[in-house]
C-alpha positions in Angstrom: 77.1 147.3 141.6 74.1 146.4 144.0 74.1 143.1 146.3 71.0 141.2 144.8 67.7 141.5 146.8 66.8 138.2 147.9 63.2 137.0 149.8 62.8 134.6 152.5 60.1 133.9 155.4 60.0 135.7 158.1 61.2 134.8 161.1 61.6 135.9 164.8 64.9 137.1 164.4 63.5 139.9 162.2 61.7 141.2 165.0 64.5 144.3 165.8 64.8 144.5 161.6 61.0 145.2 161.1 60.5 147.3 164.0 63.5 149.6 162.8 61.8 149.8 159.0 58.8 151.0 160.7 60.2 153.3 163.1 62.0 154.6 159.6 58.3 155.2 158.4 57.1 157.1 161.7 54.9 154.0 162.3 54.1 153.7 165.8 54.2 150.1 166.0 56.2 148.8 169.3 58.7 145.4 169.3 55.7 144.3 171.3 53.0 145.1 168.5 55.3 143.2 165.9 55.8 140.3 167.8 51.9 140.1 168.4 51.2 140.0 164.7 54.5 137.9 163.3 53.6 134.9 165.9 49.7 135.0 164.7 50.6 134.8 161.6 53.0 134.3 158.6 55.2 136.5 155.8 57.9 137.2 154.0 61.1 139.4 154.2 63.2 141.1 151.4 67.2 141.4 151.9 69.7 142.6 150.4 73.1 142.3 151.7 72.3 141.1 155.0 69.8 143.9 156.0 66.0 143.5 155.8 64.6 146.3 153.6 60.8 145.3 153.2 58.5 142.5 154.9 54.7 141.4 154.1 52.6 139.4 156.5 49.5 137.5 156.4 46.8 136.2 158.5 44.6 132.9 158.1 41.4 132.6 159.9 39.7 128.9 159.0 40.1 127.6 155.8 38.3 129.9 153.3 39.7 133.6 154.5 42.9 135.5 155.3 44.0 139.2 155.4 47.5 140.5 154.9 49.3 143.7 155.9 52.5 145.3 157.3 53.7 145.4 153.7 56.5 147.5 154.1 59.6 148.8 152.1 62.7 150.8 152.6 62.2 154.2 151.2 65.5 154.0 149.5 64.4 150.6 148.0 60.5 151.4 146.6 59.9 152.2 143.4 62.1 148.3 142.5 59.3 146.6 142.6 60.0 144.9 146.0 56.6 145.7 147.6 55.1 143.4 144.6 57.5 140.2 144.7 56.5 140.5 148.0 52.5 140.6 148.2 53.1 138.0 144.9 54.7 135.5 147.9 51.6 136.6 150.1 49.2 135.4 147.3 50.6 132.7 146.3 50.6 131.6 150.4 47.2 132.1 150.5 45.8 130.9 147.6 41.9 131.3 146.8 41.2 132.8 150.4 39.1 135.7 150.6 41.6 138.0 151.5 41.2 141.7 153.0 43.8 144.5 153.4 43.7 148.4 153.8 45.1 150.4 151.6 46.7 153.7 151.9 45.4 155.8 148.5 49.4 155.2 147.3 49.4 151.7 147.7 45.4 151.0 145.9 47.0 150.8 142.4 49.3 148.0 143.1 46.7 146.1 145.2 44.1 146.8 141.8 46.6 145.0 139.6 46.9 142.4 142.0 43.0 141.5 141.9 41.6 143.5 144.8 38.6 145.9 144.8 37.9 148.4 147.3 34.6 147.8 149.2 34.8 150.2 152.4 37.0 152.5 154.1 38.1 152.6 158.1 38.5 155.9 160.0 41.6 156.1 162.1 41.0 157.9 165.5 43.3 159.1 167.9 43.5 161.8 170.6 44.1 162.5 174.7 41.8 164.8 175.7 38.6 163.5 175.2 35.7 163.9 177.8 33.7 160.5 177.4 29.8 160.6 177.6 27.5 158.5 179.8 25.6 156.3 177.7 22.3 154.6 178.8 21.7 151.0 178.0 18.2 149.3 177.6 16.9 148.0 180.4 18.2 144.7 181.3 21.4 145.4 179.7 24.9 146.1 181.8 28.6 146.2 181.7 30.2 143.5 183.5 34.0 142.2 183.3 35.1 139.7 181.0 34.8 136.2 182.8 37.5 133.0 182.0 34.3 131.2 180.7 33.6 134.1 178.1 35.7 133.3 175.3 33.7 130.8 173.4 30.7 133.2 173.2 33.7 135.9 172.5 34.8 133.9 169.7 31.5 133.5 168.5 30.5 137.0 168.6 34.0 138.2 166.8 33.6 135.7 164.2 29.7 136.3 163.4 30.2 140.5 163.3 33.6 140.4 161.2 33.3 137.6 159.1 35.9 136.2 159.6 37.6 132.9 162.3 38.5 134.6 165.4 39.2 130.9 167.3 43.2 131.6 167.3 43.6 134.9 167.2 41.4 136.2 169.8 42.7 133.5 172.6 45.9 135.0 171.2 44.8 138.7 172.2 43.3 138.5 175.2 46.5 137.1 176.4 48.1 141.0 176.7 44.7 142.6 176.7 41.4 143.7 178.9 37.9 143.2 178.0 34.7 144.6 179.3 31.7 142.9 178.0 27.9 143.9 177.2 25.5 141.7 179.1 21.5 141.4 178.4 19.8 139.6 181.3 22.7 136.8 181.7 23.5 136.5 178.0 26.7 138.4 177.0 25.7 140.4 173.7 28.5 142.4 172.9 32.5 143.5 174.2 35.4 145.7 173.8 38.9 145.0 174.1 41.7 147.6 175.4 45.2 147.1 174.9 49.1 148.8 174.5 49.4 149.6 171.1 51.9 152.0 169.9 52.2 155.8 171.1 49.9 154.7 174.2 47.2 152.1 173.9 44.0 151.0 171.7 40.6 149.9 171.7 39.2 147.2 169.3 37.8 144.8 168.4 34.4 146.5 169.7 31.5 143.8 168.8 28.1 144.9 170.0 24.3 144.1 168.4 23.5 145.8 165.1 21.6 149.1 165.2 21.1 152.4 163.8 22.6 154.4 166.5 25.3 152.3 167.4 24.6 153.2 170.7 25.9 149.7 172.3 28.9 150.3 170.7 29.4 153.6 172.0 28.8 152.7 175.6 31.4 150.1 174.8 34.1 152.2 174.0 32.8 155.1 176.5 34.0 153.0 179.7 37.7 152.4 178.1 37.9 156.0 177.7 36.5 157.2 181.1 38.8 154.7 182.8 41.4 156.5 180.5 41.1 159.7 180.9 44.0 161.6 179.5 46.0 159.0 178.1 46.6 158.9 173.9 44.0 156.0 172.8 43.8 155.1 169.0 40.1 153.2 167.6 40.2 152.0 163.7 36.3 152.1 162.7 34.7 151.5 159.8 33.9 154.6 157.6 30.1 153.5 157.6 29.6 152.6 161.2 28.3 155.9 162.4 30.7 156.4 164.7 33.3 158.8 163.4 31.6 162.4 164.0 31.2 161.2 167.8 34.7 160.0 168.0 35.5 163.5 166.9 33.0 165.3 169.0 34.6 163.3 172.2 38.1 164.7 171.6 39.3 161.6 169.3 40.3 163.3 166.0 40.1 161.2 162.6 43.7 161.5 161.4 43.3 159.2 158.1 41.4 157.1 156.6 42.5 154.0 154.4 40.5 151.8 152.1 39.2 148.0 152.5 40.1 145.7 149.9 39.3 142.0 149.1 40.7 139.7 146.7 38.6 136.4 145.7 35.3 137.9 147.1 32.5 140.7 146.9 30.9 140.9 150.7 31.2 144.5 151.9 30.1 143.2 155.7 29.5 139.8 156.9 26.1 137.7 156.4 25.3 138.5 159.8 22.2 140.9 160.5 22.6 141.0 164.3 26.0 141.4 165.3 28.6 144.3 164.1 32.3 144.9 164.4 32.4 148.6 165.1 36.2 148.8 165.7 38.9 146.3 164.4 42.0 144.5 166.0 44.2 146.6 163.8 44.8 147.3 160.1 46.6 144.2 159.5 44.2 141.7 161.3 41.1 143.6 160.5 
């Protein structure tokens, strides 16, 4: 007879736990990528005889949204309805946030029942041999480094082009992570960060001004990857951004493709007309 499965939060001692259920999965989430998310955020773990077999965080930004992710479950244990009680202890955590997640197409029906709708989708890119263009900026626009006195118009940027409060989490980021910001005659417009992330490293979030070309955007990401050259970068984007056939072009292959979902809300972008986020923190964070 089976030991019961039992759920608790999560804590830091199930740092080694989680990382092994993902390395299980072929995820290529490092100790250091799990520790990054579990300390920005909150969840739940499900045991059964002492072992972790499935976990669910979540993430709260102000007090009107949240997103969850890293919903993960033994492959000998799905199928027992673990991956439910678990996002039922996520919802009840959050309560009437607007919540977002991204869905693989296998996990969309459970999220449905649960109350979310899809509203977008976000291309994942990866690749090592790309050969980054120049891209020409406006006049009176220029890259510069990311200054100490940056982060308030950094949060305020992240926050107007995703939506969502970036005040802890990108403090919280920028603490392991390089920045390269978009200037216009003194006034900084746009950035993108670059970081370690899994098999190599990752750009994102990329925040830049609204326009039809994206071209901001893509001289954003352009200087991570020339400084790069050669080594395995990863860039989530959003399926509607018109970014993904350059990505591709450039050597950075779209390799899947998941679906945005929200629970207690209908927005498919933020209020925001002038600012975008072309390239998230990560599937879990958004």
């Amino acid at each position: 007879m089976s030991a019961p499965i039992t759920y608790r939060r999560f804590t830091s001692d199930d740092l080694a736990a989680a990382h092994a259920l993902t390395v299980e999965l072929k995820w290529p989430h490092r100790v250091d990528d799990w520790r990054f998310v579990a300390e920005a955020g909150t969840g739940f773990v499900a045991e059964q005889a002492g072992s972790v077999i499935g976990t669910a965080l979540c993430w709260k930004y102000g007090d009107e949204t949240a997103s969850l992710g890293m919903v993960i479950v033994s492959p000998a244990h799905q199928g027992q309805g673990v991956g439910k009680k678990l996002m039922e202890s996520l919802l009840e955590e959050l309560g009437p946030r607007i919540t977002f997640l991204h869905a693989t197409p296998a996990g969309q029906p459970l999220y449905e029942k649960l109350g979310f709708r899809a509203v977008g989708t976000l291309d994942q890119h990866q690749g090592a041999a790309f050969q980054p263009p120049l891209v020409s900026l406006p006049p009176g626009e220029r890259l510069r480094p990311l200054g100490a006195s940056d982060m308030p118009r950094l949060i305020e940027l992240a926050s107007r082009a995703s939506g969502l409060d970036r005040s802890a989490i990108l403090p919280a980021l920028m603490e392991t992570a390089d920045g390269i910001a978009l200037d216009r005659d003194g006034e900084l417009i746009g950035f993108a960060v670059f970081r370690r992330f899994g098999r190599g490293h990752a750009i994102g979030p990329v925040v830049a001004p609204a326009c039809a070309d994206a071209s901001r955007a893509r001289a954003l990401i352009s200087h991570w990857l020339a400084l790069n050259a050669g080594m395995f970068v990863r860039i989530d984007v959003p399926g509607d951004c018109g970014l993904t056939g350059w990505l591709e072009e450039l050597g950075l292959l779209r390799v899947d493709t998941v679906i945005k979902m929200v629970r207690n809300g209908s927005e498919t972008h933020p209020d925001d007309p002038d600012f975008r986020q072309y390239g998230i923190i990560n599937q879990a964070i958004c």
